[in-house]
TIMI-2910 file (N, C-alpha, C, CB; in pm, 1 decimal, decimal comma, always signed):
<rs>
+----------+----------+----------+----------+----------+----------+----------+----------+----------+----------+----------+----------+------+
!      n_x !      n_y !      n_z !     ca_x !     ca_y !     ca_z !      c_x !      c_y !      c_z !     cb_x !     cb_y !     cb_z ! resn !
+----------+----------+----------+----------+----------+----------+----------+----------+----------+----------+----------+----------+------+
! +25702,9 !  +3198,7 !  +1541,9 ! +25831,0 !  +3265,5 !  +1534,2 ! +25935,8 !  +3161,3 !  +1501,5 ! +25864,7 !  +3340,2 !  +1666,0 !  Unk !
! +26020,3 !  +3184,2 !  +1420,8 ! +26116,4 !  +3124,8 !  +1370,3 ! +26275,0 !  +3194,4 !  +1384,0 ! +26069,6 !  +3107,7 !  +1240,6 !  Unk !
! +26362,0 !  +3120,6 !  +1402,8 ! +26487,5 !  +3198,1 !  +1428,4 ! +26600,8 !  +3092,7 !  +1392,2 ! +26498,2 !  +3255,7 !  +1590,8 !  Unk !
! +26741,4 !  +3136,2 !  +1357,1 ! +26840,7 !  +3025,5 !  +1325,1 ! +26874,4 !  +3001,8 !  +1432,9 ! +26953,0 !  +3044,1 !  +1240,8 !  Unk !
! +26988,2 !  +2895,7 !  +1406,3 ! +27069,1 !  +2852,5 !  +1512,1 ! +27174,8 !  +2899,8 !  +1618,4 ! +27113,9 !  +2787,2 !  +1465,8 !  Unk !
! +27174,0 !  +2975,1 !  +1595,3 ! +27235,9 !  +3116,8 !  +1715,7 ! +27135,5 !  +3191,6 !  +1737,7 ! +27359,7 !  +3235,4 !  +1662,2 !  Unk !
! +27014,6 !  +3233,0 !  +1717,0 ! +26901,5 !  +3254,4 !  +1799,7 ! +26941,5 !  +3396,9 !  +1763,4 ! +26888,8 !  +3194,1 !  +1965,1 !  Unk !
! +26975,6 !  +3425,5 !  +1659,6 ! +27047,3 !  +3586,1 !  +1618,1 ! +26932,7 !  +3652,9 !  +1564,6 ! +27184,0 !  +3591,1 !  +1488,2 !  Unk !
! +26845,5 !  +3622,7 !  +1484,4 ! +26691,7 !  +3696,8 !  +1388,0 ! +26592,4 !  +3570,0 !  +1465,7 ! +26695,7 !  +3681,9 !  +1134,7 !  Unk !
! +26497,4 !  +3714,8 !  +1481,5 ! +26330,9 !  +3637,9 !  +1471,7 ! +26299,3 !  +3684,0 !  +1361,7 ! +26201,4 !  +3674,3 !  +1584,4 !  Unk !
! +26167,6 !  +3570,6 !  +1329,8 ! +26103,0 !  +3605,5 !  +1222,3 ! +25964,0 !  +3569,8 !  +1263,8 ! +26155,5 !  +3541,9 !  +1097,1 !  Unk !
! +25849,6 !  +3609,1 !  +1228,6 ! +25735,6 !  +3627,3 !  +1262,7 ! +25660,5 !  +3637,7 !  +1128,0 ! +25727,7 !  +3736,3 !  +1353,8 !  Unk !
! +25563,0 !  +3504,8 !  +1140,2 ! +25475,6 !  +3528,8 !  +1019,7 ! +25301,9 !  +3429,2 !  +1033,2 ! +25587,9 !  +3467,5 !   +868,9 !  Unk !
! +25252,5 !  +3415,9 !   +970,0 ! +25112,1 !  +3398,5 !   +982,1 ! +25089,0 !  +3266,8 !   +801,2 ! +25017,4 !  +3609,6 !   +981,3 !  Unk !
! +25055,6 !  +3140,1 !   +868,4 ! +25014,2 !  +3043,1 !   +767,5 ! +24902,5 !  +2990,5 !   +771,3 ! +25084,1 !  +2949,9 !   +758,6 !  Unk !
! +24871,4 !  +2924,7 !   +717,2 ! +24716,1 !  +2809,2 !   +747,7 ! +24771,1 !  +2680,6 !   +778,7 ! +24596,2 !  +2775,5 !   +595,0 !  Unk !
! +24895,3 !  +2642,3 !   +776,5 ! +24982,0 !  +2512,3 !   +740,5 ! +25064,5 !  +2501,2 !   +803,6 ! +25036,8 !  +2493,5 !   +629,0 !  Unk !
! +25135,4 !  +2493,1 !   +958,0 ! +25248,2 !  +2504,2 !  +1026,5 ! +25347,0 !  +2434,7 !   +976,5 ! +25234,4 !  +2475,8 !  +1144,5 !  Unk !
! +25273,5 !  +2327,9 !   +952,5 ! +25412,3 !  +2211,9 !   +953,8 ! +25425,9 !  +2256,8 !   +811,7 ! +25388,2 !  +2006,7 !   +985,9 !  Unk !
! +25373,6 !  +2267,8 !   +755,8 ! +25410,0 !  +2265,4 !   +559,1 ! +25509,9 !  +2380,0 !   +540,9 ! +25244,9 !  +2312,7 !   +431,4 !  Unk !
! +25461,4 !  +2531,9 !   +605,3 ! +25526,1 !  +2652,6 !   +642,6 ! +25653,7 !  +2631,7 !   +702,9 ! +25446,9 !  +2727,5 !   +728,7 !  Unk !
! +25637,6 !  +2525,0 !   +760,2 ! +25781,6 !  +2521,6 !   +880,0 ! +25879,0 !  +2411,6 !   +776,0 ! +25731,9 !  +2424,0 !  +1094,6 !  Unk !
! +25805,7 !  +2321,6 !   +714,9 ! +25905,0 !  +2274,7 !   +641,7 ! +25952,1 !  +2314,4 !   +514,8 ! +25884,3 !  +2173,2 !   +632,9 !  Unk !
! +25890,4 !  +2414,8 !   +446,3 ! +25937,9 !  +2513,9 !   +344,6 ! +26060,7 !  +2606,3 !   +394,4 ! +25815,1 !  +2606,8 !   +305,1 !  Unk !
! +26009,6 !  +2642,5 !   +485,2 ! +26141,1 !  +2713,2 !   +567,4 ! +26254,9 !  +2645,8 !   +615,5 ! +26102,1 !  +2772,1 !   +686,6 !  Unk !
! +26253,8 !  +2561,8 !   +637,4 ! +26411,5 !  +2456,7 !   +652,9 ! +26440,5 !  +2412,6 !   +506,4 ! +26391,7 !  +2283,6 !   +763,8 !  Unk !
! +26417,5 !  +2381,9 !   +400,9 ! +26420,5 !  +2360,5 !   +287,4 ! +26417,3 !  +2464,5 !   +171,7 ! +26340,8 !  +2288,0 !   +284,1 !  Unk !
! +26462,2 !  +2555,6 !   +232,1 ! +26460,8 !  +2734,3 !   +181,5 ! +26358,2 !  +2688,7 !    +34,7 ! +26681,7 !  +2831,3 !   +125,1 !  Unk !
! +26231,4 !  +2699,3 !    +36,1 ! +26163,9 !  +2652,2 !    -96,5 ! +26146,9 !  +2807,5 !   -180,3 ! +25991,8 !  +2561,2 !    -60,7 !  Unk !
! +26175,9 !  +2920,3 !    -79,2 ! +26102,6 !  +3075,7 !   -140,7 ! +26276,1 !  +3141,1 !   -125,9 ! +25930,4 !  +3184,3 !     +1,4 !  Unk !
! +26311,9 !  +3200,3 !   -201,6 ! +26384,0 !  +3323,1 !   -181,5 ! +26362,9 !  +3442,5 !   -105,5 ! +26396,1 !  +3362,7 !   -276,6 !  Unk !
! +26408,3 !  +3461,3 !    +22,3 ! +26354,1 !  +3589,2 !   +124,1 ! +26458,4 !  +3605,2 !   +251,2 ! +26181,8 !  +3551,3 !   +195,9 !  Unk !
! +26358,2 !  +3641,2 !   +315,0 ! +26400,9 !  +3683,5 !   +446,5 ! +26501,6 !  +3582,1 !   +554,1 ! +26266,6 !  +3712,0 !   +513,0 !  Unk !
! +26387,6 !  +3450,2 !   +513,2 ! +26403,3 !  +3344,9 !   +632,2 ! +26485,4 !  +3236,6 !   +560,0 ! +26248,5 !  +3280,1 !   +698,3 !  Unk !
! +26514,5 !  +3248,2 !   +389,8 ! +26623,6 !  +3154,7 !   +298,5 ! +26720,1 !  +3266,3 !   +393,9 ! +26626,1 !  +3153,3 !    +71,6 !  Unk !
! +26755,6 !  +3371,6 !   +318,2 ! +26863,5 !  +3471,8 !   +387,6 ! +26979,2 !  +3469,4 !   +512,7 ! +26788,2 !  +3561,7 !   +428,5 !  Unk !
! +26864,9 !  +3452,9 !   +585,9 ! +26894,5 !  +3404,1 !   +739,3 ! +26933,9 !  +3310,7 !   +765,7 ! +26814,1 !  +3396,3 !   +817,1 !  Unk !
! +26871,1 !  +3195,1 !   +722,4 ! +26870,0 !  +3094,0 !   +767,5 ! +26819,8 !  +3025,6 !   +882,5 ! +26946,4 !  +3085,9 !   +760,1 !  Unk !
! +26702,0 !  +3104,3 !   +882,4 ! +26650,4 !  +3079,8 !   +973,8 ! +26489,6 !  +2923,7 !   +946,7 ! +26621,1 !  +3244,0 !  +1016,5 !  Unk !
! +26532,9 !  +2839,8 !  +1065,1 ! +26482,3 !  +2695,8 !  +1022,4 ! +26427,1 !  +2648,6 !  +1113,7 ! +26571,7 !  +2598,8 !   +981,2 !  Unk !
! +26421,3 !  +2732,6 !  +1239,0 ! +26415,3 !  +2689,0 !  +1437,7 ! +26273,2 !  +2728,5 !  +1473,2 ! +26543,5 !  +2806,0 !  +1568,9 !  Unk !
! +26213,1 !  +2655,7 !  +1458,4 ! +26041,5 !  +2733,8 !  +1506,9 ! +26048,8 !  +2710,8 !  +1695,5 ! +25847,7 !  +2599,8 !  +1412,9 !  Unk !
! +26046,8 !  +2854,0 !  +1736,0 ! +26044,4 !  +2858,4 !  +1858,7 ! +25942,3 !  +2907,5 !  +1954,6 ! +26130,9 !  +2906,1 !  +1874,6 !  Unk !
! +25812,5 !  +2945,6 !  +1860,2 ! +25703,0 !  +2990,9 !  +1931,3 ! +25560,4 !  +2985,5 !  +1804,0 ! +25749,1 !  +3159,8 !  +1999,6 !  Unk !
! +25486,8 !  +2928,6 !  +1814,3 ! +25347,0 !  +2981,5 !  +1770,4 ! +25269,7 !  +2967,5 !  +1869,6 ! +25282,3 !  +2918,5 !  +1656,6 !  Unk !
! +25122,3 !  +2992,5 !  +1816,1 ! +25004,8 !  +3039,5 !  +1826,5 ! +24904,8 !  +2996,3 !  +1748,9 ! +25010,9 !  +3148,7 !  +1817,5 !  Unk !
! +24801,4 !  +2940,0 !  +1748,7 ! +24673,4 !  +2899,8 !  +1647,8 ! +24555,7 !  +2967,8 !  +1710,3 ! +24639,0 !  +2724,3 !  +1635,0 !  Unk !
! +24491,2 !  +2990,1 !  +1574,6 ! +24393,5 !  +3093,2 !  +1586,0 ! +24265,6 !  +2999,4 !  +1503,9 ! +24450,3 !  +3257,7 !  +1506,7 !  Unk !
! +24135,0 !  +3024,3 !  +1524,2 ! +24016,0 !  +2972,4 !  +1443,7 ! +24028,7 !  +3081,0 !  +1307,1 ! +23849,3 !  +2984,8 !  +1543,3 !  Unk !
! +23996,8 !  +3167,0 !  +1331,3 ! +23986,4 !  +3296,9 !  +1215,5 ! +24155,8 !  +3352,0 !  +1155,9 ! +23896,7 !  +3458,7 !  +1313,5 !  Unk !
! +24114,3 !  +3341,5 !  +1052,3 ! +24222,1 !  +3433,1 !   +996,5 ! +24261,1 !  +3568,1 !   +991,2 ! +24221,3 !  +3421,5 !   +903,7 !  Unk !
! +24175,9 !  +3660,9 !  +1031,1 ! +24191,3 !  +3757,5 !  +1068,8 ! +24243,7 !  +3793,0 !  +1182,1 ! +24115,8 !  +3791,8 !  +1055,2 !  Unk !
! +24193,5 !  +3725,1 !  +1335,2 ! +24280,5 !  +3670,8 !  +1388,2 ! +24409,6 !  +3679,7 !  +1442,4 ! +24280,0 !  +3622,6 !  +1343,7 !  Unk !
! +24452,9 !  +3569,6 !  +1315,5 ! +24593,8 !  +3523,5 !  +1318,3 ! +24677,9 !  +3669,6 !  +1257,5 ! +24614,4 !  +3366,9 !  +1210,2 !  Unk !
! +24590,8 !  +3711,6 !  +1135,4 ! +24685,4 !  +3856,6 !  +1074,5 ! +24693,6 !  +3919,6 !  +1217,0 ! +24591,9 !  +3986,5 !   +935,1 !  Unk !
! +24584,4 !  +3972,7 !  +1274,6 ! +24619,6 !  +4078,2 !  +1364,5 ! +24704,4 !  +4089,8 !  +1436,2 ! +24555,9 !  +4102,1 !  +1426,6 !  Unk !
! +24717,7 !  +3913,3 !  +1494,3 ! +24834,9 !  +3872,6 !  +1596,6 ! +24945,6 !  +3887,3 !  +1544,8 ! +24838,1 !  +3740,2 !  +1646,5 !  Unk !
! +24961,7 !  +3875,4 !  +1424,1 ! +25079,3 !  +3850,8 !  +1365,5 ! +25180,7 !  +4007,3 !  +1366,2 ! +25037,9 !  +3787,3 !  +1210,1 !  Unk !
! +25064,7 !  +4147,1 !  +1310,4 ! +25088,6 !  +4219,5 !  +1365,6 ! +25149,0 !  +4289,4 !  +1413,2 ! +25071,8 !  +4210,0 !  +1386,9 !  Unk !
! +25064,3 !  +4228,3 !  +1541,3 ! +25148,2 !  +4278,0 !  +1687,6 ! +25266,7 !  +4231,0 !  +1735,1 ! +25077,9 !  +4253,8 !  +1802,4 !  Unk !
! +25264,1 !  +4112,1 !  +1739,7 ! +25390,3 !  +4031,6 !  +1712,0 ! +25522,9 !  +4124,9 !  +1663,9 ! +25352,7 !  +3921,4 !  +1591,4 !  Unk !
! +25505,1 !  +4171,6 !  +1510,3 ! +25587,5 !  +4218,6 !  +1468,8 ! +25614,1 !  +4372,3 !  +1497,3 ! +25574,9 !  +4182,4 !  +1363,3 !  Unk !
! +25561,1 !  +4415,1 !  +1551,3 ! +25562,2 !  +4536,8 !  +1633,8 ! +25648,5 !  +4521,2 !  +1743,6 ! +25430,8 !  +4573,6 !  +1682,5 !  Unk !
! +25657,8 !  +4395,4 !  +1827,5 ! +25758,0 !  +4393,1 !  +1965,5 ! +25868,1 !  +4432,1 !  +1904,3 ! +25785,9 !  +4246,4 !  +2052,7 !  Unk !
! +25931,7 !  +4515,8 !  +2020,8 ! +26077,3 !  +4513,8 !  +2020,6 ! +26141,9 !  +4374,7 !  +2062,1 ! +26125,7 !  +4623,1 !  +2115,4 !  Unk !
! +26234,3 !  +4329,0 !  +2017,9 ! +26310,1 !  +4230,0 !  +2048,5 ! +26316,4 !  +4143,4 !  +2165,6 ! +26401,8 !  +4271,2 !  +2037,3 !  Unk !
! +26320,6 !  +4257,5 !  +2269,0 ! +26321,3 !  +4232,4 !  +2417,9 ! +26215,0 !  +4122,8 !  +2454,4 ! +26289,4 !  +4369,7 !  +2498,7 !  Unk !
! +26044,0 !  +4172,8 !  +2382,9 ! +25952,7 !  +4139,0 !  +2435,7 ! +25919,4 !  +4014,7 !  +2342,4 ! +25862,2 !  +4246,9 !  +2456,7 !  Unk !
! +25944,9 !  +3969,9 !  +2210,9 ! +25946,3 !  +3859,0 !  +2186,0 ! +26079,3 !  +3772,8 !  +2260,0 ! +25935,6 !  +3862,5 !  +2046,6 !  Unk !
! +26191,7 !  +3804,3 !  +2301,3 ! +26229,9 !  +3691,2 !  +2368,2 ! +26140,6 !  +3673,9 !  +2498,4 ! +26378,8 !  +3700,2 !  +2398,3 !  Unk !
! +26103,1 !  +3767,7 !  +2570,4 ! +26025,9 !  +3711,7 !  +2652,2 ! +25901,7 !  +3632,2 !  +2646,7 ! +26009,6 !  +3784,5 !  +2706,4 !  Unk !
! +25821,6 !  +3666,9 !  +2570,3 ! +25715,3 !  +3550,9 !  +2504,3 ! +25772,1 !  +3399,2 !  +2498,7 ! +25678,7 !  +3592,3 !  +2337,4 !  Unk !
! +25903,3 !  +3406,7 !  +2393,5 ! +25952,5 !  +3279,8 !  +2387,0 ! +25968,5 !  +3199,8 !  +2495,7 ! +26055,2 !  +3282,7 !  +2335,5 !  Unk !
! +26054,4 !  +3275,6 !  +2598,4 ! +26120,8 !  +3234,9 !  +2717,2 ! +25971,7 !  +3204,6 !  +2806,3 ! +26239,3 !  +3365,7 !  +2783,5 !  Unk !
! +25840,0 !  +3245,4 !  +2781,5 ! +25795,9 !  +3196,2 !  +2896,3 ! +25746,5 !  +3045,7 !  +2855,5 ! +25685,2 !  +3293,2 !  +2958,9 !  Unk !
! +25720,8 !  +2966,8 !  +2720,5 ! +25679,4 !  +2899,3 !  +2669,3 ! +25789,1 !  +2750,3 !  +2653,6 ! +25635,0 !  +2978,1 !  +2569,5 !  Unk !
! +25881,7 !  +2818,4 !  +2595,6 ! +26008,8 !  +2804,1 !  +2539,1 ! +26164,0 !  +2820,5 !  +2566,6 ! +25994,0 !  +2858,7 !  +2467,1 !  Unk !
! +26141,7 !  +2824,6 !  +2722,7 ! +26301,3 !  +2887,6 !  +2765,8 ! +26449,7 !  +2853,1 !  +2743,3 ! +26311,3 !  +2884,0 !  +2889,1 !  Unk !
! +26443,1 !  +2738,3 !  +2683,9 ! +26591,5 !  +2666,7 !  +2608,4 ! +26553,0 !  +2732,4 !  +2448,9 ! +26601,1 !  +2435,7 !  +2611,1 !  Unk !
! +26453,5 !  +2763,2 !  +2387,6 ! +26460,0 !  +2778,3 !  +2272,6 ! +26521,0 !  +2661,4 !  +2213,2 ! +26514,2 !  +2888,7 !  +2249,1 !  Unk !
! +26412,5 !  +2554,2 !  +2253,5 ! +26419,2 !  +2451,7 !  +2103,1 ! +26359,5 !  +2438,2 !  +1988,3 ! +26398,5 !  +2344,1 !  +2116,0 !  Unk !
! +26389,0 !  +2397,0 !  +1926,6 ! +26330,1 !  +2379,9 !  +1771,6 ! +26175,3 !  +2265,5 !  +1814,0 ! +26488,0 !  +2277,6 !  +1636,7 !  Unk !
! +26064,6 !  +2368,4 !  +1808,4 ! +25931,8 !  +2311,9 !  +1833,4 ! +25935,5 !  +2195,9 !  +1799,3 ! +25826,3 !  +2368,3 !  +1775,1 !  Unk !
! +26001,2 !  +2211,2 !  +1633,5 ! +25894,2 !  +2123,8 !  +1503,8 ! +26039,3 !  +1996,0 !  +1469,0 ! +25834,0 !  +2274,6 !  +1295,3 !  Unk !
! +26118,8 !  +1961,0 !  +1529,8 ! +26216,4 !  +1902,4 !  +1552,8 ! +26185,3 !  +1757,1 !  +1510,8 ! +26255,0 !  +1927,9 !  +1681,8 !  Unk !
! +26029,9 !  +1722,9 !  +1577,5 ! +26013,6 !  +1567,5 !  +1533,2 ! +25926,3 !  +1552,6 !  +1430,8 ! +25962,8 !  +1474,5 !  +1641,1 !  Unk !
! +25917,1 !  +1683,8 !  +1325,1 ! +25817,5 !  +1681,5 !  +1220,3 ! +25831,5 !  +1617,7 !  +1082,6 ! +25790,5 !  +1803,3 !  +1197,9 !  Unk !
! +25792,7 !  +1587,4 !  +1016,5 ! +25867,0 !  +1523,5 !   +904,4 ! +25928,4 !  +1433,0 !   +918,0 ! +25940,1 !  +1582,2 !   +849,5 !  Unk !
+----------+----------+----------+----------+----------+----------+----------+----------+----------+----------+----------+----------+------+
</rs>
């Protein structure tokens, strides 16, 4: 899960590549959702062996109402920092 800096949009998505994914997304490399936003803050994943997997999770994921991904975050993540902060 990814979100900007006011913690205003999640975004929820599924890669093979975190860090590559996560640094495309701070470097808006695609035109979308998460250029749009501006969203650049990775505040929650998950790794999976299978890719199927990861789709399913992904999912469900995107099925929560709002409520219940901040709570996910918050149990992992309760300041909501930027995971990937010392990447690159």
């Amino acid at each position: 899960m990814i979100t900007n800096y006011t913690n205003s949009v999640i975004y929820v998505g599924v890669t093979n590549n975190l860090e590559r994914r996560i640094y495309e997304h701070k470097n808006k490399y695609f035109d979308g959702f998460s250029s749009r936003y501006n969203l650049k803050k990775l505040i929650y994943y998950e790794f999976f062996g299978d890719i199927r997997q990861a789709i399913a999770r992904e999912k469900e994921l995107k099925g929560l109402i709002r409520k219940k991904k901040e709570e996910l975050v918050n149990q992992t993540n309760p300041q909501w920092k930027d995971l990937s902060i010392d990447w690159n």
